[in-house]
SETILUM-260238 format. One record per atom (N, C-alpha, C): residue in one letter; atom name; x, y, z. Coordinates in Angstrom, 3 decimals, decimal comma, always signed. Layout:
BEGIN
<atom a; CA; <X; Y; Z>>
...
END
This chain:
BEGIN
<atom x; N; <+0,860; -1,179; +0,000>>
<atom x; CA; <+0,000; +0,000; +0,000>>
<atom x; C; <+0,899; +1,232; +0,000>>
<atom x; N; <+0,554; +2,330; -0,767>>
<atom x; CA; <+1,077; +3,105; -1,114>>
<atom x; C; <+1,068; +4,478; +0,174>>
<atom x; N; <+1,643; +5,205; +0,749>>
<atom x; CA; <+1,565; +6,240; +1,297>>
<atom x; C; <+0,952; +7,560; +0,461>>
<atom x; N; <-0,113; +8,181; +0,846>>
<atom x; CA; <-0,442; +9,235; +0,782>>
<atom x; C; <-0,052; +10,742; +1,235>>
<atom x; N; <+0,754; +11,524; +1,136>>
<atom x; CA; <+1,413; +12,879; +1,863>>
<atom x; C; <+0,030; +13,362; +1,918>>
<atom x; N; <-0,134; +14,015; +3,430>>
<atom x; CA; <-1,266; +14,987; +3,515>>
<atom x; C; <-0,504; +16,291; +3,708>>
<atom x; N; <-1,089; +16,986; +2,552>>
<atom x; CA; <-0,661; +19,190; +2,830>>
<atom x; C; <-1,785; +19,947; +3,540>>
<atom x; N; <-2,597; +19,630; +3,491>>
<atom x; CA; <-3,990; +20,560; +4,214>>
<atom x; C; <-3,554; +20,992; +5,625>>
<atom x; N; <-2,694; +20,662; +6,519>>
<atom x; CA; <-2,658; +20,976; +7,550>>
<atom x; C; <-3,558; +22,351; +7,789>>
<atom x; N; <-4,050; +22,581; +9,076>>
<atom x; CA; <-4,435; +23,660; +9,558>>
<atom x; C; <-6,848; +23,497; +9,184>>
<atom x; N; <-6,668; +22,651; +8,033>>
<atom x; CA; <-8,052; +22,827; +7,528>>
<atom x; C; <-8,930; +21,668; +8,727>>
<atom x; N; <-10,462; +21,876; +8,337>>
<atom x; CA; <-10,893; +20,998; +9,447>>
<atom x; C; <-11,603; +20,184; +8,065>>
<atom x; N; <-11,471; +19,176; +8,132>>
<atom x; CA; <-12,787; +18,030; +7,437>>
<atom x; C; <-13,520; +17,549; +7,803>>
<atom x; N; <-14,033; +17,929; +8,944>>
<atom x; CA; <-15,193; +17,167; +9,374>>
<atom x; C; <-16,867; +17,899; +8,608>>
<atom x; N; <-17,457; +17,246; +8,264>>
<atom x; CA; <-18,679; +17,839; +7,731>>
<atom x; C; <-19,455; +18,429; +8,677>>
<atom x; N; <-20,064; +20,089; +8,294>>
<atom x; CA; <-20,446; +20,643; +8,859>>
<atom x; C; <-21,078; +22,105; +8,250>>
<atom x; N; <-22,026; +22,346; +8,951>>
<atom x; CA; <-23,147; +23,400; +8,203>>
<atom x; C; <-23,722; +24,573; +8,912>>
<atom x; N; <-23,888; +25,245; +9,051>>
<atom x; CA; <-24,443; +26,434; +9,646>>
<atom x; C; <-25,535; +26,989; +8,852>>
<atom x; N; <-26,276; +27,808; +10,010>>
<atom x; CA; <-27,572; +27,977; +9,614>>
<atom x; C; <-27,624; +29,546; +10,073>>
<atom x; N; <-27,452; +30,732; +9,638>>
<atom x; CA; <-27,224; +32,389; +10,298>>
<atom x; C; <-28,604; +32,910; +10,119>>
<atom x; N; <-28,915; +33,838; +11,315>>
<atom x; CA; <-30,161; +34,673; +11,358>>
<atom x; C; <-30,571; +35,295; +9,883>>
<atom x; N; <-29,034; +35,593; +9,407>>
<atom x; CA; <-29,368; +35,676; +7,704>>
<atom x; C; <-30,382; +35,404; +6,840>>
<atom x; N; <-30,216; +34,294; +7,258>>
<atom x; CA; <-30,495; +33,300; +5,968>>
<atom x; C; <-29,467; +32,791; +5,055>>
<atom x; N; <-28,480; +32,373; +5,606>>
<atom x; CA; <-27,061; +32,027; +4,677>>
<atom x; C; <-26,777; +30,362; +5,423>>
<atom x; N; <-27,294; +29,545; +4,391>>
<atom x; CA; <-26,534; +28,167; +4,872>>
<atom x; C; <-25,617; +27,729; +4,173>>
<atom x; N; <-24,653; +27,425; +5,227>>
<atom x; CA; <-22,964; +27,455; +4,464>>
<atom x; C; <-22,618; +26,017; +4,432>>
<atom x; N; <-22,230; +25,292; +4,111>>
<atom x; CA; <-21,727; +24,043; +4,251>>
<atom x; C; <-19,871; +24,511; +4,367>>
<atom x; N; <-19,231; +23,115; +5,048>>
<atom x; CA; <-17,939; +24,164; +5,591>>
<atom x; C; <-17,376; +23,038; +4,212>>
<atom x; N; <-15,748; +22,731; +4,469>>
<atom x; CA; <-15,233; +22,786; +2,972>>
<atom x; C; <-15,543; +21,115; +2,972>>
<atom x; N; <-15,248; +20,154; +4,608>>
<atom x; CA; <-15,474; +18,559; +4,514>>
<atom x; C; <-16,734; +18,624; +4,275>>
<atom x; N; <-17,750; +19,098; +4,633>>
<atom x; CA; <-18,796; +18,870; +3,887>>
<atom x; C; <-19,254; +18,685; +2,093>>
<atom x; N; <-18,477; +20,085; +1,484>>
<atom x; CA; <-18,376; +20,061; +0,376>>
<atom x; C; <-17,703; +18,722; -0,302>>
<atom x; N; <-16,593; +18,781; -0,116>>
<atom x; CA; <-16,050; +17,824; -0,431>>
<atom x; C; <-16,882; +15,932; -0,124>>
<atom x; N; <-17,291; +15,832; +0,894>>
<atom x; CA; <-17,803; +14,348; +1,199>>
<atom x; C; <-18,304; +14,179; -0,040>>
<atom x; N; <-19,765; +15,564; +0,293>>
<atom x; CA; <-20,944; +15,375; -0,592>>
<atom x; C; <-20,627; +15,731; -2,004>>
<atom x; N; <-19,428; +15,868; -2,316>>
<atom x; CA; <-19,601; +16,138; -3,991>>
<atom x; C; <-20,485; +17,410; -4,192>>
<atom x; N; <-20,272; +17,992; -3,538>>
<atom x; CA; <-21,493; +19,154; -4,211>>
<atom x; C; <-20,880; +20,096; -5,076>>
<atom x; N; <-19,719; +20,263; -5,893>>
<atom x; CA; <-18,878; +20,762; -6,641>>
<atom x; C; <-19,685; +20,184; -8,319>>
<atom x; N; <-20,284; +18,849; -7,623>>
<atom x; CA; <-21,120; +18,395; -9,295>>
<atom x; C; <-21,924; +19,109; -9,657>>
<atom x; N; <-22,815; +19,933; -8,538>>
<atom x; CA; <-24,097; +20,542; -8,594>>
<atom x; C; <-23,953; +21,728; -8,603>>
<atom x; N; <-25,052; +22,954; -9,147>>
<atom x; CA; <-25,052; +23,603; -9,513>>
<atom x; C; <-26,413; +24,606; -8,896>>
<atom x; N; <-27,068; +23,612; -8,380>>
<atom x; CA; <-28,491; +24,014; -7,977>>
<atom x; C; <-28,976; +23,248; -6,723>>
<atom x; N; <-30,051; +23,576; -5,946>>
<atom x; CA; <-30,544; +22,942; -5,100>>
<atom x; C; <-31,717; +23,411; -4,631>>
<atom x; N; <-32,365; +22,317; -4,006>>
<atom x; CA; <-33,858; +22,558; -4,054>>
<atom x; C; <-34,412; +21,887; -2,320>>
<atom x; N; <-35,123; +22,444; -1,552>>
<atom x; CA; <-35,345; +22,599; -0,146>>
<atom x; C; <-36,459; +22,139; +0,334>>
<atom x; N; <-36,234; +21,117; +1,391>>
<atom x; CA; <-37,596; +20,882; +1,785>>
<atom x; C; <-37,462; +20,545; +3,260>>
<atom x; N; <-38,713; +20,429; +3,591>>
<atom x; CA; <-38,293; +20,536; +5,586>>
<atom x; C; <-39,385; +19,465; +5,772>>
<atom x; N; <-38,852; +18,340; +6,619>>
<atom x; CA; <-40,225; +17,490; +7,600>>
<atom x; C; <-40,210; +18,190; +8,906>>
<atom x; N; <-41,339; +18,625; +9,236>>
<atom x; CA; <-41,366; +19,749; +10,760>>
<atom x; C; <-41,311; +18,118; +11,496>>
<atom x; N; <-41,970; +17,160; +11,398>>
<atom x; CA; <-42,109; +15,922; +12,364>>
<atom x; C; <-40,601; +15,767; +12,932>>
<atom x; N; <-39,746; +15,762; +12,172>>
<atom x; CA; <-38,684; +14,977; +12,328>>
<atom x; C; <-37,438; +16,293; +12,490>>
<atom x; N; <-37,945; +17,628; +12,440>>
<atom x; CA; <-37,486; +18,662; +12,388>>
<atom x; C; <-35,159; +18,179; +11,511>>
<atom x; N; <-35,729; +18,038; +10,709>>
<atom x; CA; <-35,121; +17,521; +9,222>>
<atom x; C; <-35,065; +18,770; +8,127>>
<atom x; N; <-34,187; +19,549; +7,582>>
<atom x; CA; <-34,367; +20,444; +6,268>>
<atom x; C; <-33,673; +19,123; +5,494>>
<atom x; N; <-33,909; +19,052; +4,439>>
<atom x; CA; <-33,234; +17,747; +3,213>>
<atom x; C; <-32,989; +18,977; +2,055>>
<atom x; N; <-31,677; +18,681; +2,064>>
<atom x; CA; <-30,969; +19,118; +0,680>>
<atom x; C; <-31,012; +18,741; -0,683>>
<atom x; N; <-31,689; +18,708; -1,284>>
<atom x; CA; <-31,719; +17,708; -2,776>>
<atom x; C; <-30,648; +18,922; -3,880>>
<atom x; N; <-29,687; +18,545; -4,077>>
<atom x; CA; <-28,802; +18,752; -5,238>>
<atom x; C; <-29,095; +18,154; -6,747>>
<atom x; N; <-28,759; +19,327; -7,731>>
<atom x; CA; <-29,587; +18,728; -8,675>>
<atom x; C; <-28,472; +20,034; -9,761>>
<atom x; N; <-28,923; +19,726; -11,151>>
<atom x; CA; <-28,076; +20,951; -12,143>>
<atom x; C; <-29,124; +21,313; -13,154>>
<atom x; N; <-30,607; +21,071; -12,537>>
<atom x; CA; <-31,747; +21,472; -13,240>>
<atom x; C; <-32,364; +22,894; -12,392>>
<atom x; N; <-31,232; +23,809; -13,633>>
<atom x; CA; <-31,875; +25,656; -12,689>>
<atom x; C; <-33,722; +25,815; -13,078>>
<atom x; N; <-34,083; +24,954; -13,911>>
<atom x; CA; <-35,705; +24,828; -14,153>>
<atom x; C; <-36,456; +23,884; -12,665>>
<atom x; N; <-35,570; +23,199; -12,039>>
<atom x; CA; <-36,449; +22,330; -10,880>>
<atom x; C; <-37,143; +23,495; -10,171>>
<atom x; N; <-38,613; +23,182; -9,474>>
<atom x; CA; <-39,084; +24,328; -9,174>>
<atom x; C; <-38,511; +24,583; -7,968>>
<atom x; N; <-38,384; +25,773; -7,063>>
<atom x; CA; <-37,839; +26,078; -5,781>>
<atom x; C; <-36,244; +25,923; -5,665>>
<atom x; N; <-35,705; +25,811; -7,189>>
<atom x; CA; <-34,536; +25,354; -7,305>>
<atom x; C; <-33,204; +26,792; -6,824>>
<atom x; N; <-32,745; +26,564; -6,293>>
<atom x; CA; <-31,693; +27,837; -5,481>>
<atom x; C; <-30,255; +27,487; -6,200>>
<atom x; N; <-29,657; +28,758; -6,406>>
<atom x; CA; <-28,014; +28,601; -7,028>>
<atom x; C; <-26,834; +28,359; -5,856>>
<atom x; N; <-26,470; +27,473; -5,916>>
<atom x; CA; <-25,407; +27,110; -4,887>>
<atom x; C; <-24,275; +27,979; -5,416>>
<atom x; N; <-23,640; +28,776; -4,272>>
<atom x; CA; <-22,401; +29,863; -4,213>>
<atom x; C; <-21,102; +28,867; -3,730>>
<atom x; N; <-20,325; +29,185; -4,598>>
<atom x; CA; <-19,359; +28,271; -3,690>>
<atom x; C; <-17,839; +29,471; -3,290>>
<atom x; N; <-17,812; +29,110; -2,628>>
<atom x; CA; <-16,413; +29,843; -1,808>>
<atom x; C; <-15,122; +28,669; -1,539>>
<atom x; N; <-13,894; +29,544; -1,529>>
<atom x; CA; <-12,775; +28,824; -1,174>>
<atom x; C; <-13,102; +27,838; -0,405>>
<atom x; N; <-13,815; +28,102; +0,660>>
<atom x; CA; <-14,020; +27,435; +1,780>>
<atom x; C; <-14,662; +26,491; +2,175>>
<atom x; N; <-15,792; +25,989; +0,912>>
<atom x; CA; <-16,897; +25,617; +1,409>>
<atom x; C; <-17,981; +26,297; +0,113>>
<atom x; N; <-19,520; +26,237; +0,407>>
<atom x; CA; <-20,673; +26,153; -0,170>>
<atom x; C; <-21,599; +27,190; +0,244>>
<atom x; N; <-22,492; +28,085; +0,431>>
<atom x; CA; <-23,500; +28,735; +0,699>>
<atom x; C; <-25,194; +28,380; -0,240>>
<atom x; N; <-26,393; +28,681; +0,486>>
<atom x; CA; <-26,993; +28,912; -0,352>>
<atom x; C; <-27,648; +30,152; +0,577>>
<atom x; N; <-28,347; +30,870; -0,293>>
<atom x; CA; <-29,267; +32,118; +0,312>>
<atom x; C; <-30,733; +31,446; +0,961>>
<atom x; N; <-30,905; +31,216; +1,968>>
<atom x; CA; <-32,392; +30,827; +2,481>>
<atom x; C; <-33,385; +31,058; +2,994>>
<atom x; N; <-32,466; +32,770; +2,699>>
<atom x; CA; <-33,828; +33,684; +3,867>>
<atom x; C; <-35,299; +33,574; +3,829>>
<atom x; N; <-36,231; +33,369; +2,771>>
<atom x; CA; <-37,291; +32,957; +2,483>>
<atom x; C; <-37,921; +31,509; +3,092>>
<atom x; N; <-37,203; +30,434; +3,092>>
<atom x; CA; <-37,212; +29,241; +3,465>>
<atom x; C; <-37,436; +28,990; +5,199>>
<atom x; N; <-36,526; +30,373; +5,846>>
<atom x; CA; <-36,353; +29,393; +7,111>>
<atom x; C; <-37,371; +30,726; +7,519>>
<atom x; N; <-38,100; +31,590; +7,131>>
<atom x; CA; <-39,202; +32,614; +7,434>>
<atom x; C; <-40,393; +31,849; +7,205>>
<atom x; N; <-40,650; +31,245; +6,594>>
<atom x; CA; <-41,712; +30,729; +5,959>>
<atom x; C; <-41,954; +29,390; +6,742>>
<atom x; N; <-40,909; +28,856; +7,395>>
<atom x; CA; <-41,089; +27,663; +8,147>>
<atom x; C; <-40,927; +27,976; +9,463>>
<atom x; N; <-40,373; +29,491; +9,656>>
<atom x; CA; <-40,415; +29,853; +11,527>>
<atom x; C; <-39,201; +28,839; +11,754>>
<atom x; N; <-37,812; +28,921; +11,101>>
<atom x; CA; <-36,559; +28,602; +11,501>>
<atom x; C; <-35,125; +29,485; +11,914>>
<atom x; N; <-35,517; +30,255; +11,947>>
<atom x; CA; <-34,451; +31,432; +11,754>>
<atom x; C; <-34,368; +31,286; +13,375>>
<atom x; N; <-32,599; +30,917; +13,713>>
<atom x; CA; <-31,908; +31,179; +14,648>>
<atom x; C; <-31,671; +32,298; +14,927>>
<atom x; N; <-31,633; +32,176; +16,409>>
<atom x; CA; <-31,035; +33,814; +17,240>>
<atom x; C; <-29,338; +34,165; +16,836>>
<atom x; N; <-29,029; +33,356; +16,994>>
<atom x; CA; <-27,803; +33,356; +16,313>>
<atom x; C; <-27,005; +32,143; +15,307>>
<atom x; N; <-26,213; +32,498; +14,872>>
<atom x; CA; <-25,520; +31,280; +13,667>>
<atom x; C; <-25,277; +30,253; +14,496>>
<atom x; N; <-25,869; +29,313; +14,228>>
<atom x; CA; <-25,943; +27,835; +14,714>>
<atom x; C; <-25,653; +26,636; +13,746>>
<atom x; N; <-24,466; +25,798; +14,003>>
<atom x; CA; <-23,906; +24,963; +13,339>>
<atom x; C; <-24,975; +23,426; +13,713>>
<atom x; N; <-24,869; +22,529; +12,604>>
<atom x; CA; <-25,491; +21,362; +12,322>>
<atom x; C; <-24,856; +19,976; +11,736>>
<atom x; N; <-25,202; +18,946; +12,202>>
<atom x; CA; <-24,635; +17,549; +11,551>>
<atom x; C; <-25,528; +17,870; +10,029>>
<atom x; N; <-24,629; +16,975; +9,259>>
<atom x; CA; <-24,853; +16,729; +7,931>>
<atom x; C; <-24,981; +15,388; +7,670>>
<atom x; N; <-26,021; +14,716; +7,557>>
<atom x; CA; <-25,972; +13,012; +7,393>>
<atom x; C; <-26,455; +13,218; +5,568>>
<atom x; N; <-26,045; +11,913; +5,599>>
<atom x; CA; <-26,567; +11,578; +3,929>>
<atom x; C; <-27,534; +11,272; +3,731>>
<atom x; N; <-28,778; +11,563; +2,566>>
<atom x; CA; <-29,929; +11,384; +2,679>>
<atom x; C; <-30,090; +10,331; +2,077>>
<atom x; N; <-31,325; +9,572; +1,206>>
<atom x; CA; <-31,015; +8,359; +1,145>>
<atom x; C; <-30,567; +8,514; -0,449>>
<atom x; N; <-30,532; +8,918; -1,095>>
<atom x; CA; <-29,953; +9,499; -2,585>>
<atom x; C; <-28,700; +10,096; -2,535>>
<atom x; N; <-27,342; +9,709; -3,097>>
<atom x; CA; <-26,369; +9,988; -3,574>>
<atom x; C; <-26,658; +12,221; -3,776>>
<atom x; N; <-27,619; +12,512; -3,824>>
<atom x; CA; <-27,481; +13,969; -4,621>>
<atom x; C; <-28,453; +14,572; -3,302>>
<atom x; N; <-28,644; +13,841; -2,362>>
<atom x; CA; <-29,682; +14,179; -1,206>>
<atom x; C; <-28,756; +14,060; +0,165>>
<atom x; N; <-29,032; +15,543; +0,933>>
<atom x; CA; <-28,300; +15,843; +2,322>>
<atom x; C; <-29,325; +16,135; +3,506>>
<atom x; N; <-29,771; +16,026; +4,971>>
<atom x; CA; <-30,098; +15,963; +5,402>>
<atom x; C; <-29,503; +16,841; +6,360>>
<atom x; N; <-29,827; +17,956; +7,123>>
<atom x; CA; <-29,791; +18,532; +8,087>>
<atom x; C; <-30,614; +18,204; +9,268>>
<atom x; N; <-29,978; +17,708; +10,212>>
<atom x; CA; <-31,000; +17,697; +11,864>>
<atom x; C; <-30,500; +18,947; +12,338>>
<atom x; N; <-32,030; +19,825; +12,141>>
<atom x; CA; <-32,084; +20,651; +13,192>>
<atom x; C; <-31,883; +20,273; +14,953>>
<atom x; N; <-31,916; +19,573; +15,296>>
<atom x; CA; <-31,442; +18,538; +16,627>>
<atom x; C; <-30,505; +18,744; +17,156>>
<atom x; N; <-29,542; +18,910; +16,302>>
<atom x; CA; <-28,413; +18,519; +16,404>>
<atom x; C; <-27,456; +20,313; +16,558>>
<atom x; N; <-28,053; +21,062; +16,490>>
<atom x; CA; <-27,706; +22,774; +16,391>>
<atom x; C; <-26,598; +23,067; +17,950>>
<atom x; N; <-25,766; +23,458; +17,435>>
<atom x; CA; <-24,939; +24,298; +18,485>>
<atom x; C; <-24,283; +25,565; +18,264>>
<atom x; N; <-24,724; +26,292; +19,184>>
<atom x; CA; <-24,297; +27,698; +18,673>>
<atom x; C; <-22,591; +27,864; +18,511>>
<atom x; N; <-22,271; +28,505; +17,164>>
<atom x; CA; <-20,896; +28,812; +16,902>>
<atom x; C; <-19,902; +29,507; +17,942>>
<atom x; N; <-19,195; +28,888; +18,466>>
<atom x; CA; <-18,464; +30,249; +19,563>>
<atom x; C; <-17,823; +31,443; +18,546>>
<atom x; N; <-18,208; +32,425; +19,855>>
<atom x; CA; <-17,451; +33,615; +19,015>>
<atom x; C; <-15,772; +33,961; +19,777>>
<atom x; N; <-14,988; +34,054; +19,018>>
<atom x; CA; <-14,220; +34,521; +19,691>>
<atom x; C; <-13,953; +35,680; +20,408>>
<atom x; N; <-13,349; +35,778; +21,556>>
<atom x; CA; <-13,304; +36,924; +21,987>>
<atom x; C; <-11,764; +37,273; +22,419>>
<atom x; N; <-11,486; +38,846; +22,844>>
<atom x; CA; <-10,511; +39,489; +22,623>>
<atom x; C; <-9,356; +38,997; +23,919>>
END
């Protein structure tokens, strides 16, 4: 078996998502990366209140209806959701980070709201 050199030092990979009073859900860069979302181009939103669940469906059809443009940054992923988490009475007091499980589709992500912990801020 061959050795792999790792250079990333300093980066985190663990998958992970935030949710800001914004309306800005960011996926951080291990997230991006797990989920392949570099294939996609678009995405489309849906929430089970039962299971308090948002599901990510990724897709490169800008015609799917409710379909949103995924931003991508050095860092990681955004989408704009201010409409989404108003309309469902989700909007955090403050930016609150989330597990990312896989949904049951290869192009499908799952957010547990459950699972929310507020981001520390640093201080001086």
């Amino acid at each position: 078996m061959a050795f792999v050199k790792f250079t990333k030092v300093g980066r985190s990979f663990a998958t992970k998502v935030s949710l800001s009073p914004r309306g800005m859900l960011s996926f951080n860069d291990g997230a991006r990366h797990k989920h392949e979302i570099d294939k996609y181009s678009y995405s489309v939103l849906y929430y089970d209140k039962e299971r308090s669940v948002i599901g990510v469906e990724l897709t490169n059809d800008k015609d799917a209806e409710g379909a949103l443009k995924i931003r991508f940054r050095k860092t990681g992923a955004d989408l704009g959701v201010k409409s989404f988490i108003d309309y469902f009475e989700l909007v955090p007091e403050v930016t609150t980070m989330y597990a990312v499980e896989v949904g049951d589709d290869e192009n499908w992500i799952n957010i547990d709201l459950n699972t929310g912990r507020q981001r520390k801020i640093k201080s001086d």
